[in-house]
N, C-alpha and C positions, 0 to 999 in steps of 0.2 A: 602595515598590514598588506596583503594580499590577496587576491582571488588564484583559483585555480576548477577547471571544471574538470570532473569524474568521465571518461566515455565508459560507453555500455559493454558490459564483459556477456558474447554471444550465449556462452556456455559456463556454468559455477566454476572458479577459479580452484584446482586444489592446492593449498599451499606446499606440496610438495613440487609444483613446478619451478622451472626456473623462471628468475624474469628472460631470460635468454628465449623461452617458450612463447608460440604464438597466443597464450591465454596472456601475457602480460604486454602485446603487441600495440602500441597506440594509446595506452596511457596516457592518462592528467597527468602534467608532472609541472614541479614545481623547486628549485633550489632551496634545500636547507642549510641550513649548516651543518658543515661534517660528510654532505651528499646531496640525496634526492629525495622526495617525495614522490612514490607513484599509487593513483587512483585509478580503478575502477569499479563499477557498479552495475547492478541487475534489480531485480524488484524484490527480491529476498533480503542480501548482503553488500555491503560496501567493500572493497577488497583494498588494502593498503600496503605500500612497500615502503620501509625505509631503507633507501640503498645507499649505507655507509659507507663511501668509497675510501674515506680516511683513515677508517677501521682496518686495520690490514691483520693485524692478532686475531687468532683463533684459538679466542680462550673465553667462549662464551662459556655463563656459572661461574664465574669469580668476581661480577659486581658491574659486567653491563648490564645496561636497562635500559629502559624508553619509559615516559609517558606521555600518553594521547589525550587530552582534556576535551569534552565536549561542551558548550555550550546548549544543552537541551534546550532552550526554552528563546535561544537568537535572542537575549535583550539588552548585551554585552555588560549585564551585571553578574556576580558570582552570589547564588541560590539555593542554598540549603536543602541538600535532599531531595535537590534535580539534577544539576548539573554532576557532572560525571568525570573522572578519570582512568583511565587504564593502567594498568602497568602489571608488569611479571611477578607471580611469587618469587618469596626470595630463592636463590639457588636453583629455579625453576625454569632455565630462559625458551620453554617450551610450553607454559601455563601464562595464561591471563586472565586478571580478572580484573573487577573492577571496583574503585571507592566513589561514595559523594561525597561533595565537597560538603564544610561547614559553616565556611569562612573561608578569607585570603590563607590560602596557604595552610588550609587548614583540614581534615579530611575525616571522614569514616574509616573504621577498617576493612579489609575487603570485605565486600558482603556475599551471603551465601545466597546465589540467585540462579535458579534454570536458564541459561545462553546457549545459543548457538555461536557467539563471537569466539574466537578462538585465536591461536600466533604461531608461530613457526619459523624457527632461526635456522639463519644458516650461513656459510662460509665459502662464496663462489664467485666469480666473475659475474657480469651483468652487460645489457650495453653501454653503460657510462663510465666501464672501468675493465678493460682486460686480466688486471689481474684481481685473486682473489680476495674478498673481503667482505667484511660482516652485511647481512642484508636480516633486518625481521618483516616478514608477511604476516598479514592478520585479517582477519576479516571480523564485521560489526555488525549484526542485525541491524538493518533501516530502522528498526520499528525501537530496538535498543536506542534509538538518537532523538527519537520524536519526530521522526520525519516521512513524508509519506509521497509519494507520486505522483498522486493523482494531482488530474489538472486544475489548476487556477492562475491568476492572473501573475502573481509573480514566479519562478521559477523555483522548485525545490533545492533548499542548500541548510548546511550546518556552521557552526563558526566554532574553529578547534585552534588550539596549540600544543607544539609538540618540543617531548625536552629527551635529549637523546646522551647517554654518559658513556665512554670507555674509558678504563681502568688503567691499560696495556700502554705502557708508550708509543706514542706520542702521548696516547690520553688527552680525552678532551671532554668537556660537561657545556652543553650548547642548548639554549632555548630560547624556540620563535614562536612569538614575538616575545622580547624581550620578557620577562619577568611575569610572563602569563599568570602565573597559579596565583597572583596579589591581584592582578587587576586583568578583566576581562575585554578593556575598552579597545583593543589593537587586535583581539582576533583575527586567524586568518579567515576567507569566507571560501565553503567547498561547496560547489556545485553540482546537484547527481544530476548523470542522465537518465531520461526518463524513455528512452525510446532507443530500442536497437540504428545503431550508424550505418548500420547495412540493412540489404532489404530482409523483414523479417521472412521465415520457413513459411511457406502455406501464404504470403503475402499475395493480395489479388491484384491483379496488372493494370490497375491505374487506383484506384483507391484498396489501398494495400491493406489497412485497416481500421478499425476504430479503437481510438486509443492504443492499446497493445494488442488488441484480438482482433489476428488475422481476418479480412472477408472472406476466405474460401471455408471457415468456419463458422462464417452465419448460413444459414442454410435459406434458400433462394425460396421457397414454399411456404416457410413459417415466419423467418426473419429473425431467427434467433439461436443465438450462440452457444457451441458447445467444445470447448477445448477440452485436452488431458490435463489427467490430474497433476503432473507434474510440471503443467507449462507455467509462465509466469506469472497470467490469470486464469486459474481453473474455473472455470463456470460450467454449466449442465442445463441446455436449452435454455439458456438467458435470452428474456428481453434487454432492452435496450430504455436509459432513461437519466433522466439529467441531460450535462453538457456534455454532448460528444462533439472528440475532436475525427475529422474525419484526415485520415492521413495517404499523403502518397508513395507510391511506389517508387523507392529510390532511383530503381534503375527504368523505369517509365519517364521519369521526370528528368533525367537526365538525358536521355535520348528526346526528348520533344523539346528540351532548351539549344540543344543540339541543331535540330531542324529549324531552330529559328522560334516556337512558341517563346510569347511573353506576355500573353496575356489567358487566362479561360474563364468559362464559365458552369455553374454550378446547375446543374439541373434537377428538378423536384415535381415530384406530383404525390398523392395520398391517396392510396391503394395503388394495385397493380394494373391499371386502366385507364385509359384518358391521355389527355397531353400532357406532356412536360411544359412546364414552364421556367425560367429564371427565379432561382434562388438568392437573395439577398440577405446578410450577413454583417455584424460586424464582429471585432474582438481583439485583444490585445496579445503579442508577443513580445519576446523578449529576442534581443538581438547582441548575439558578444561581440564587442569591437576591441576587444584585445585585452580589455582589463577590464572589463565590467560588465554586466547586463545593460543595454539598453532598451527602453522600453519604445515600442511602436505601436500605433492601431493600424488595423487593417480593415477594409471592406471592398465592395464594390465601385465603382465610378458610374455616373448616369445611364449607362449604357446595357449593366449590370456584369462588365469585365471586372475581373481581380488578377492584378500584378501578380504573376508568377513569381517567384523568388529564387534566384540563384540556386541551386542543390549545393553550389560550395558555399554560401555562407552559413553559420551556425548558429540557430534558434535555441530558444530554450524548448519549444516543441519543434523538431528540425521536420519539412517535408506536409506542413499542416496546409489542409486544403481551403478547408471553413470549419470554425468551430460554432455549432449548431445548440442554438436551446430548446430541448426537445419537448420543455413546458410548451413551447408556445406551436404544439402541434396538438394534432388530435390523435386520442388513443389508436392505436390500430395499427395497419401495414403503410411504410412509406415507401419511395424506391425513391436512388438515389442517380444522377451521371454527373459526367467531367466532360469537358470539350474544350480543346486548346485553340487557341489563334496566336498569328503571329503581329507584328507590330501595325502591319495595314488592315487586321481582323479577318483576315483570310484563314482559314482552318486550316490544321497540321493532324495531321492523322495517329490514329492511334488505335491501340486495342480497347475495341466496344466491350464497356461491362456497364448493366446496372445491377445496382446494391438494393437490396430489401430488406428493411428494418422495422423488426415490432417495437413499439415504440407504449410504453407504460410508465407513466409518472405517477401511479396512486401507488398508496401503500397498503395494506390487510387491514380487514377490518377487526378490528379484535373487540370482544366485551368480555366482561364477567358478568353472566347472566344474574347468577344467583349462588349463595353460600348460604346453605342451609345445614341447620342443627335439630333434630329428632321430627326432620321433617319441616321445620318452621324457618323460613327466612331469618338472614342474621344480616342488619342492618351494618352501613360503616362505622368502624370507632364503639361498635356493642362491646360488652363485656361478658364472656359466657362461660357457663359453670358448666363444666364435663362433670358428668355423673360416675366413669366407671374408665377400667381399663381399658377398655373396646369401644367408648366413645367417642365419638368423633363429627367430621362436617361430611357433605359432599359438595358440589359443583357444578353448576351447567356453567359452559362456555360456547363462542365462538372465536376461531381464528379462518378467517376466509379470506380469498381472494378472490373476485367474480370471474376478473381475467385469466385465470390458473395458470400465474405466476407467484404461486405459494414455494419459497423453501425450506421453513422449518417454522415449528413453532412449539411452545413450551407453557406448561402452566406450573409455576414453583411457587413455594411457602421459603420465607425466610425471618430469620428470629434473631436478636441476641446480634451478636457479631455481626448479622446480615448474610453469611452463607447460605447460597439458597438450594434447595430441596426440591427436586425432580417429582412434581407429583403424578405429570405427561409431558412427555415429550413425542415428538416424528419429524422426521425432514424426507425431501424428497429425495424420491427414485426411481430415474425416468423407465430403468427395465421392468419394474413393478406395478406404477404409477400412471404411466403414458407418457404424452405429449405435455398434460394443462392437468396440473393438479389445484384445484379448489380451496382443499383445505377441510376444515367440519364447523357444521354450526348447531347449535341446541345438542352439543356432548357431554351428556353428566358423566361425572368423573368422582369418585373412581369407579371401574365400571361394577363390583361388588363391594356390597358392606359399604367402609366407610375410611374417610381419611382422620388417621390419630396422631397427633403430636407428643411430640417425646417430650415434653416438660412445658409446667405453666410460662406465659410470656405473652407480648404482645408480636404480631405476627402480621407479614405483609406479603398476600396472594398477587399475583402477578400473570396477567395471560399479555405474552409477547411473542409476535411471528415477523418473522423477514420475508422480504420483498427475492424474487429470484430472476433481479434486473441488473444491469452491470452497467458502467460508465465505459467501460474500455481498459478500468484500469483496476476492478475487484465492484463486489455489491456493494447496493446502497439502497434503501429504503426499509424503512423497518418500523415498528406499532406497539404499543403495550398500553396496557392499562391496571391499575393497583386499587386493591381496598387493603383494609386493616381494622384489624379484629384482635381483643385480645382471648385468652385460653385462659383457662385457668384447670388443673388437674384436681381432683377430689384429692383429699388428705388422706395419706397411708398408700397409695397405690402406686405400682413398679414404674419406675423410669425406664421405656425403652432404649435400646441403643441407637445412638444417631443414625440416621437413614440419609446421610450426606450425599448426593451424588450430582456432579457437578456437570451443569447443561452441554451440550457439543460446543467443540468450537466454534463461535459464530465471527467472521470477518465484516466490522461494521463499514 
């Protein structure tokens, strides 16, 4: 087996470039048989090349292929309707889709499923090969692998094998790790990057950002975050909550190792007022030394300096300052600074910035007040006899948040299969909304008449609202609470039609 790590693609890769193109510049790359393996990744999609340089025939549609095996679930066992493989429709070497496995060597047929993963062939030199030759690009939704970014203690990675055929002579049928599709235990291991290798856009000049959002987009008044919608974490005046990693400025940190810094220090106070004092820290990275993650702690020394780290070597968080748990603060405004020294503790200059972060670890308060039936309370697990076509329940609820770090919230009925059913919904909207949206509390719902179900069943109400706090790396914190009740419809009376409508996207 092998490792190999993924670097961060600045900008979405389109598979109509070449690898010749600066979007395929700096690649994971890995020897296969037959060619190459090149990786890159962003927080969307994983972008992949096979660059066939054996393949010299350009007679894609006549029985090359590839497949790309995932191990979804990393347990180097093969899983029934997890684990996953790729490959081309037939005579398609422009369509991909995907089977699970059954068994060794065993599969589903492709399945028909909404992707964004997608492939693209094609017939070109590259820089491993001046002359031309077969190369397929593809790219795989992160969220298609089971894999996710955000921070923890080991590094995010997948474990795949790859089986690659030409038809054409020389013709060749090659897969690594040997005989993958029977036994999963030799995987290779891919490692995504989690964090742009250059300084990120809008990156502030010595702590650049938190997790992936920039500091020049937290805002210095409230402490809280507001990217575009199409950046790689879109948020909308987010708090801040969980572990943040606080990250540095590539090109800051490489000019202050420059000047000799090798050691700094972290500085912290709670609120905008008062002294700064030393911050103290501990936490784990990951460190590649050529073929593997190795794992490191890091903190403080008595003194409360922190080892600078080389800008050239590679983290699995590359450029991380202090990764902070921001349970063990108090709600409200922090500010943050950095301060370099050199090896006798003399300071090395830099550009002055402090950081302000709203800092919220609760989640909404959410209840179901009450579900009432012709005015009368309806206990959990009741069983209740609707009279007529127009009968029905109503609702009081609360979804709140004190702090108005409220971004959505939803009260739905689901029945039968479990699809659930929009009885209220709203999320926020800072042009509409302000600053600090709240939320509602003691809201009967619906706001006229009454709410009716479309056929007898037993039924599970639901009030659940998200949190509108970010790690650095998408939201996190979220609330619900359930009763269950069953319905029963009077005999003889019209079945409405389904009133299906399925809640916004929420990014848990």
């Amino acid at each position: 087996m092998a490792s190999v790590l993924s670097t961060w693609a600045q900008s979405p890769i389109q598979l109509t470039e070449t690898l010749n193109d600066a979007a395929w510049e700096n690649a994971g790359k890995i020897p296969i048989p037959g060619g190459f393996l090149l990786l890159k990744n962003d927080a969307h999609f994983l972008y992949a090349a096979l660059d066939l340089v054996q393949d010299t025939s350009n007679d894609a549609g006549t029985g090359d292929y590839f497949w790309f095996t995932f191990d979804r679930n990393r347990n180097g066992n093969i899983n029934p309707n997890i684990d996953v493989n790729y490959g081309l429709y037939p005579g398609q070497p422009d369509k991909m889709g995907r089977q699970y496995y059954l068994g060794p060597a065993t599969w589903t047929g492709l399945v028909n499923e909404v992707s964004q993963s997608k492939c693209k062939v094609a017939f070109e030199s590259s820089p491993n090969s001046a002359s031309a030759h077969r190369i397929w690009k593809m790219r795989f939704e992160i969220s298609d692998l089971n894999v996710s970014l955000a921070p923890s203690i080991f590094p995010p990675y997948t474990r795949f094998g790859i089986k690659v055929h030409s038809s054409a002579a020389p013709g060749f049928d090659y897969s690594t790790p040997a005989n993958f599709i029977t036994n999963f235990a030799n995987l290779h291991t891919l490692f995504f990057s989690r964090k742009p290798a250059t300084v990120l856009a809008d990156a502030g000049p010595v702590i650049g950002s938190v997790g992936l959002i920039p500091t020049t987009k937290i805002s210095a008044a409230t402490g809280k975050a507001t990217t575009a919608a199409a950046y790689y974490v879109p948020v909308d005046n987010a708090a801040f909550g969980g572990g943040l990693n606080l990250i540095g400025n590539r090109t800051t940190l490489q000019n202050v190792w420059t000047a000799g810094a090798k050691k700094y220090k972290i500085k912290h106070r709670e609120g905008t007022s008062g002294t700064f004092s030393d911050m103290r820290a501990s936490w784990y990275n990951y460190r590649w030394n050529g073929d593997d993650y190795v794992l490191e702690s890091y903190g403080p020394d008595a003194s409360n300096y922190y080892l600078l780290q080389s800008p050239s070597v590679d983290f699995s968080i590359d450029d991380l300052l202090i990764q902070v748990n921001s349970n063990l603060l108090n709600k409200g405004l922090h500010q943050f600074q950095v301060e370099f020294y050199n090896a006798a503790n003399a300071s090395v200059a830099t550009t002055a910035q402090t950081l302000t972060l709203y800092i919220d670890n609760t989640v909404p308060v959410v209840k179901l007040n009450s579900i009432k039936h012709a005015g009368a309370n309806v206990s959990a697990c009741a069983i209740v006899q609707l009279t007529s076509d127009t009968d029905g329940l109503t609702f009081n609820i609360d979804a709140f948040d004190p702090e108005g770090n409220l971004r959505y919230y939803a009260l739905t009925a689901a029945s039968g299969s479990g699809v659930p059913e929009v009885i209220r919904e709203e999320a926020y909207n800072a042009g509409t909304m302000g600053p600090n949206w709240t939320g509602v509390q003691n809201l009967n719902l619906p706001p006229k008449a009454n709410w009716i179900p479309d056929h007898s069943c037993a039924y599970s109400f639901t009030v659940s609202a998200y949190a509108r706090t970010t790690n650095g790396y998408g939201y996190i914190g979220h609330n619900s609470v359930s009763k269950y009740i069953t319905l029963l419809k009077p005999a003889g009376t019209s079945v409405q039609g389904l009133r299906i409508v399925m809640p916004k996207g929420i990014e848990v």
